[in-house]
N, C-alpha and C positions, 0 to 999 in steps of 0.2 A: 510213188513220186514224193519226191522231200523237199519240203520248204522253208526256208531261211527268213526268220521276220526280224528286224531289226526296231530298236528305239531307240528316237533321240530326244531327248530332254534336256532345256537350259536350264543349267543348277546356278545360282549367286555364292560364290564366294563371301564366306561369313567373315567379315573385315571387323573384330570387336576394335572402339575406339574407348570405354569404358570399362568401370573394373563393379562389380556387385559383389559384396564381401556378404559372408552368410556367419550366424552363429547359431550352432543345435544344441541346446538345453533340453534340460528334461520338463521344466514346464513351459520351453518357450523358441521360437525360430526368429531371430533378429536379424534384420539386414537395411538398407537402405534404402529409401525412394524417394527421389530426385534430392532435396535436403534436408530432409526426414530422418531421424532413424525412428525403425517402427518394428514394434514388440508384438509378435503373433502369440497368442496368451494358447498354450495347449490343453493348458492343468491335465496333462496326464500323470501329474502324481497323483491326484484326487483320483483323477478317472482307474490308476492304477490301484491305489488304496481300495477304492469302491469295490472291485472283483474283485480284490482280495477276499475282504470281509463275506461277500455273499457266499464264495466258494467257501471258507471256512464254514458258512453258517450251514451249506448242502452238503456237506463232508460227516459235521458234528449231525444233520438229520438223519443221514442214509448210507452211513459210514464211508470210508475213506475210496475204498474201489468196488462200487455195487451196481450196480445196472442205471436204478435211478439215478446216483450220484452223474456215471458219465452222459446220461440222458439230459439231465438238467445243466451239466457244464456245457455243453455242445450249446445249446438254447440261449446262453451268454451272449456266445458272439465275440468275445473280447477283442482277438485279431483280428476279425474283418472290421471292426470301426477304430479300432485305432491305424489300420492298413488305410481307412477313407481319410481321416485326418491326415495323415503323411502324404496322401496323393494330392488333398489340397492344398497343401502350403507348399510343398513342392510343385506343383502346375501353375503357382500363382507367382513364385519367384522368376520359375524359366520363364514364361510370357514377360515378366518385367524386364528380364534380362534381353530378350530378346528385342524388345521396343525398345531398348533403350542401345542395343549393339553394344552388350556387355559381356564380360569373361565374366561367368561365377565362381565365386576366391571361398571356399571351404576350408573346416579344418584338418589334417591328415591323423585321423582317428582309426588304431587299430583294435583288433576282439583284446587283444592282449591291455591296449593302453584301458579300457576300459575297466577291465579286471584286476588293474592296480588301483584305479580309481575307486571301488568297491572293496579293496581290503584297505585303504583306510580307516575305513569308520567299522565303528564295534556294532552299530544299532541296527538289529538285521531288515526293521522294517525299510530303513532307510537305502541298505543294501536292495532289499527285494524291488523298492522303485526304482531306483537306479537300470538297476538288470533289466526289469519289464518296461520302463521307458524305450529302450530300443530307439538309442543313439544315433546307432552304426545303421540302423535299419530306416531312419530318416535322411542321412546322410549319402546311403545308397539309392534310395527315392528321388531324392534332387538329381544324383549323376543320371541314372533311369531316364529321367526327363527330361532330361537336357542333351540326351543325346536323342531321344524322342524329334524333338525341333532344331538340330544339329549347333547347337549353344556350346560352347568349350568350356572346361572347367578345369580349376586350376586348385591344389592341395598343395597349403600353407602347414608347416612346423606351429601344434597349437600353444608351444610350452609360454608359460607367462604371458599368454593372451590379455587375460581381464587381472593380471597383479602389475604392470609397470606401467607407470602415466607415460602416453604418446609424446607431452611435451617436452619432462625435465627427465623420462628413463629414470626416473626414482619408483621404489614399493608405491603402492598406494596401499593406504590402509583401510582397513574394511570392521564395522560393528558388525550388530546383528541383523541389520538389512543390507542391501542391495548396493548402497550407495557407501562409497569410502573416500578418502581426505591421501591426496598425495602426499608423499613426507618430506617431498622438498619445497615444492612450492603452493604446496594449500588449496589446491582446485581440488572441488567436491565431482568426484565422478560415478556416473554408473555401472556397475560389473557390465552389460550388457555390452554397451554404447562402448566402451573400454577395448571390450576384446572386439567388437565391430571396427574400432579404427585400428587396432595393431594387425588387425588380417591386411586392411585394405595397406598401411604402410609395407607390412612382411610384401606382399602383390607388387609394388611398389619397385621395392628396393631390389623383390628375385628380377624384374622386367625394364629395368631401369637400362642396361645397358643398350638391349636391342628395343627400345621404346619406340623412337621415331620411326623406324622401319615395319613394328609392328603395330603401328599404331595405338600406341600408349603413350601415357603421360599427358592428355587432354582432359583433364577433368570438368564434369558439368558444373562443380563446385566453386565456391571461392578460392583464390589463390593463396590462401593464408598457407601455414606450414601444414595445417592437421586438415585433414579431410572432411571434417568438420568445422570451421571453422569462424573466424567472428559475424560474417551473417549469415551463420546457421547456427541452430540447435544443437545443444550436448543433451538436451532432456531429451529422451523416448517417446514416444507416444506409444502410449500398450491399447491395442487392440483386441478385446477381449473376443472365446471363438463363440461367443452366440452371436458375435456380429458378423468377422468377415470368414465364418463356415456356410455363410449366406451370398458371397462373392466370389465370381470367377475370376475376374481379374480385380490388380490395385489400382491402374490405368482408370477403369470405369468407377471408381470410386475418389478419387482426389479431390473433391468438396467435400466428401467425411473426413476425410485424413487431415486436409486442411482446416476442417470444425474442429475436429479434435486436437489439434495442434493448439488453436487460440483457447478452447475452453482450459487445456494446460496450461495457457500463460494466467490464467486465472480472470478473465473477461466476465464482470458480469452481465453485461449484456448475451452473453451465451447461455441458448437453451439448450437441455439437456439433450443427449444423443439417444433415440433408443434401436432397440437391436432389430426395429421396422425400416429403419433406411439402408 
């Protein structure tokens, strides 16, 4: 005898009316919450540095390929905790994305664009983080997840991301931090927050035509020209991970973000934050 069982299941139709622009750095995952932008601090250069040095130091004890040597690499661990940090800030963007009925806007990073990336520069240590950051491997983490919670996701052309101010499309220029001076009109901008609003404009301008119908072009934001705009912040809020590797979502957390916002404007009535909240 054969039996035929059927199911029926009501799915919702995932209608994004929002855009969640993402940026993957090797020591950081930036993107936006509500008028935030907000800097997930990874230091995997540090964390990558770190294994470096200890493997060299088990390599120079127990030579290069010896039983002890791969006994003791194994016991590292290196990829499964940097594989834990890629699933949290990725688990953490798509739940935002998802409460908020957002497309997540990535940048379209190939093995190959990487590996030009890497032969510019002569200094190999800086090379070796580069490579062991695993980019490509954070940015396939998010799509992972997001099709996890069935969240759509959209890949942006990265070129000149965080080099041309959103306002006046001039260079912006950059010392030896983070922060650089447009060369037209003189706004101090941050590389971060930079390439954050050129993804969400690039989201923009690809969705512009069919927007109404796809519902785009609604922003949570002020109506100014930049996505950012005059009542919101161009400064970041960096989020260091001894904090939010302690949270599941950024939702459950928006009186930190928001503390940490005003101690940014420089409040001194603000008491310090520590990595217990």
């Amino acid at each position: 005898m054969l039996f035929h069982l059927s199911l029926e299941k009501e799915v919702e139709i995932y209608r994004p009316g929002n855009i969640k622009p993402v940026d993957v750095n090797e020591n950081s995952v930036t993107t936006l919450y509500e008028a935030f932008a907000i800097i997930l601090e990874t230091d995997l250069a540090r964390t990558t540095l770190g294994y470096s040095y200890r493997k060299e130091s088990i390599q120079r004890r127990n030579g290069s390929d010896s039983r002890e040597t791969r006994k003791a690499m194994k016991k590292l661990r290196e990829g499964k905790k940097k594989k834990d940090h890629r699933m949290k800030t990725a688990n953490m963007i798509v739940r935002d994305a998802l409460r908020m009925r957002g497309v997540i806007v990535i940048e379209r990073i190939s093995g190959d664009d990487i590996r030009v990336m890497i032969a510019r520069y002569r200094n190999k240590q800086l090379k070796h983080r580069i490579y062991q950051s695993a980019l490509k491997g954070e940015l396939n983490t998010i799509i992972d997840k997001a099709r996890e919670y069935g969240v759509p996701v959209l890949m942006v052309d990265p070129r000149n991301a965080s080099k041309i101010c959103p306002i006046h499309k001039a260079v912006i220029e950059y010392g030896e931090d983070r922060i650089g001076i447009c060369s037209k009109g003189g706004e101090r901008w941050h590389r971060e927050v930079v390439a954050l609003i050129n993804i969400y404009l690039k989201t923009l301008e690809a969705l512009y035509e069919g927007s109404a119908q796809k519902g785009f072009g609604v922003s949570t934001l002020d109506g100014s020209p930049m996505p950012l705009g005059s009542t919101a912040t161009h400064e970041p809020i960096e989020i260091p991970r001894s904090l939010w590797g302690k949270w599941k979502s950024l939702d459950d957390h928006r009186d930190v973000i928001t503390s940490l916002w005003i101690k940014k404007q420089g409040n001194p009535k603000q008491k310090n934050i520590s990595d217990n909240q």
